[in-house]
C-alpha positions in Angstrom: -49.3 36.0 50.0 -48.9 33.6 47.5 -46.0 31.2 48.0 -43.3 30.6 45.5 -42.8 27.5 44.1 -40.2 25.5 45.2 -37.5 25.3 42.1 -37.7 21.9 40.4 -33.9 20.0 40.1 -33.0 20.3 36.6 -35.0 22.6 35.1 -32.0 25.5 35.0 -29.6 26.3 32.3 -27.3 23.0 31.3 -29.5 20.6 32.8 -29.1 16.9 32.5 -32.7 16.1 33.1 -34.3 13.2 31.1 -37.1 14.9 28.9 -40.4 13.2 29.5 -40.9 13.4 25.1 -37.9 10.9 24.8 -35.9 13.2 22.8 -32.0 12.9 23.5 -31.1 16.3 26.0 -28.3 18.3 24.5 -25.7 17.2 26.6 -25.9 13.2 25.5 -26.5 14.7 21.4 -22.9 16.5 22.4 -21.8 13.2 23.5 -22.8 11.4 21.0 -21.4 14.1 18.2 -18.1 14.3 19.9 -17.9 10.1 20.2 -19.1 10.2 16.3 -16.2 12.8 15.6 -13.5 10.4 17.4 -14.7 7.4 15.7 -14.3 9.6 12.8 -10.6 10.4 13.1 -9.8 6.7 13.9 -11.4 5.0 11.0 -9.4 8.2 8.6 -6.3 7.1 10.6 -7.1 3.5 10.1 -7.6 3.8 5.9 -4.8 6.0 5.7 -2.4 3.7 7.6 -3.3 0.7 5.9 -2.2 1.8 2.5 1.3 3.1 4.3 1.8 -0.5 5.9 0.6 -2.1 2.2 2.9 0.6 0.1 5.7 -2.0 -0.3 6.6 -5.5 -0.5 8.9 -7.0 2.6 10.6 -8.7 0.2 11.2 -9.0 -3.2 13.3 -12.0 -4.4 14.5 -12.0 -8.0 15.9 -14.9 -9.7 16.3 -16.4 -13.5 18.7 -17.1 -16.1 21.5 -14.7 -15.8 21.6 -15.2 -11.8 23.3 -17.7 -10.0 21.8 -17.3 -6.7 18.3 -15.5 -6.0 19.0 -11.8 -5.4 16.7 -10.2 -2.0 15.7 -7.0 -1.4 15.0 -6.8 1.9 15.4 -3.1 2.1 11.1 -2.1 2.6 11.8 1.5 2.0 13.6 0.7 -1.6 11.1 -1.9 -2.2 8.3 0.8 -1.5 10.5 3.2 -3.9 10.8 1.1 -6.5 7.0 0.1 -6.8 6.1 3.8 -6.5 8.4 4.6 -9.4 6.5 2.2 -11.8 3.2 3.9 -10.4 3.5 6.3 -13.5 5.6 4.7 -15.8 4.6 4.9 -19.6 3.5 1.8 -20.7 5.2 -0.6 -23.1 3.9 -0.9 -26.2 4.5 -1.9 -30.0 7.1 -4.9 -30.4 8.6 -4.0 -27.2 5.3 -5.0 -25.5 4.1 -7.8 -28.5 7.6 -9.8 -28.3 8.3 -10.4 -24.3 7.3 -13.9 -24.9 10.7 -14.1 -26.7 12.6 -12.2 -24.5 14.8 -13.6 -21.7 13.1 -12.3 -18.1 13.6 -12.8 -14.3 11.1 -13.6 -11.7 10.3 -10.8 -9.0 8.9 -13.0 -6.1 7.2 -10.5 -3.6 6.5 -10.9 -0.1 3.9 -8.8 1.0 3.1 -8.6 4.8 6.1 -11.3 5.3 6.4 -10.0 9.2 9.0 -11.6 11.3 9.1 -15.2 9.5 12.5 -15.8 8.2 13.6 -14.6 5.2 12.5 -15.8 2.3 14.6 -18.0 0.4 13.0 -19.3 -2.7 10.4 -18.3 -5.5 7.3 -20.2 -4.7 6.8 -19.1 -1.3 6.2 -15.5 -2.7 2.5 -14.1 -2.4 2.5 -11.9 -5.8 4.4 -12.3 -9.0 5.9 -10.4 -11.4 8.7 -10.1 -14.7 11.5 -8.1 -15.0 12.8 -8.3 -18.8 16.1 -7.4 -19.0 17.2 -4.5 -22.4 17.8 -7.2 -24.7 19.4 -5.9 -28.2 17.1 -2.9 -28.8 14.4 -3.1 -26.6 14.0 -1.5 -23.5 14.2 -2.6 -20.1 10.7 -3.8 -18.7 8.5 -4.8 -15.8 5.2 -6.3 -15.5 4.2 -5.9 -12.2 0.6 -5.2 -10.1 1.1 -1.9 -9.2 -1.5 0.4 -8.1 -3.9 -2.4 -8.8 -3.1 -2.4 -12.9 -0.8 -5.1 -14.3 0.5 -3.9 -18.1 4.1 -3.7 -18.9 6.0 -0.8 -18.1 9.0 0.7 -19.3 11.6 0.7 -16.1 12.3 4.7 -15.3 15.3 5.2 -14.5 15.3 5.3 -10.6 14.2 1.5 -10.4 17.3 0.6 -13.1 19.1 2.3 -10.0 17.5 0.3 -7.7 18.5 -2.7 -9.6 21.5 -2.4 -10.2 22.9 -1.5 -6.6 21.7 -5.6 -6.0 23.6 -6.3 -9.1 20.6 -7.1 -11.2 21.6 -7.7 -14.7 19.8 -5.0 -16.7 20.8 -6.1 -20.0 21.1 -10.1 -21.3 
C-alpha cells in the first residue's frame, strides 16, 4: 500500500513560507502595499497641512506716515483672510500702477511662523515685506504684497479695506 506523504508545513492555502525563487510571498507584497498606502496618506496629510500652517502671517505690523504708533494684527485668521482676498485681486495698472513711487504708502511688516516669541514690535524684525498705498486723490487703494508666490500691485477688494479699517488703518492720505 503505498504511504501518503506526510503534508509539508506551509505548503496550504495562506502560507507564509519563504519561496525558495526569492520572490516576495503574498502576504509580505500585502504588507508592503498597505505600509506604501499609509506612508501615502501621511505625506498627502503632510503637503496639505503645510500650506494650512503657511496660509497666513502671525503677524502683520503696519506702520508709516499717517500712524503714530505701528498698528498689529495679531488676529492669524484675519491675517490669513486678508492675504486670501488679494489672492485674486485685479491687478493695478495704468498711472495707478506707473505713479506709486509718488504716492504716500505704509509698510506691512509680516511675521511668518513667529511662534511663541513675543510680539513683535518693530519693522525690521519682519521676515517678508510689503506696501499698502493708501487712495490718494483719485487713485485707488493698493497693495503690493507676495501673495500666492506673485508680487504685482493689486487693487485692495473691498473685504481687506474692511480688514483695515477695524485696526484703524488710514485708507485714504
Amino acid at each position: 500500500m503505498p504511504r501518503a506523504s506526510p503534508k509539508r508545513r506551509g505548503s496550504g492555502p495562506g502560507s507564509r513560507r519563504e519561496p525558495s525563487d526569492g520572490r516576495w510571498c503574498k502576504t509580505s507584497r500585502l504588507v508592503f502595499r498597505r505600509l506604501g498606502a499609509s506612508l501615502g496618506v501621511l505625506a498627502t496629510v503632510l503637503v496639505v497641512a503645510a500650506p494650512v500652517h503657511a496660509a497666513a502671517p502671525n503677524y502683520i505690523l503696519v506702520s508709516g506716515p499717517g500712524i503714530k504708533r505701528p498698528i498689529l494684527m495679531a488676529n492669524w485668521g484675519e491675517n490669513g483672510a486678508l492675504l486670501s482676498a488679494l489672492v485674486n485681486a485685479p491687478r493695478a495698472k495704468g498711472t495707478a500702477a506707473r505713479e506709486l513711487g509718488k504716492r504716500p504708502r505704509l509698510d506691512l511688516a509680516m511675521f511668518w511662523g513667529w511662534g511663541a516669541r513675543p510680539r513683535p514690535t518693530r519693522p525690521n524684525q519682519a521676515n517678508q515685506h510689503g506696501w499698502f498705498y493708501p487712495a490718494h486723490g483719485s487713485k485707488p487703494p493698493i497693495i503690493v504684497a507676495t501673495v500666492d508666490g506673485y508680487s504685482f500691485p493689486r487693487l485692495v477688494p473691498a473685504r481687506v479695506r474692511k480688514i483695515l479699517a477695524r485696526h484703524r488703518v488710514p485708507l485714504r492720505l
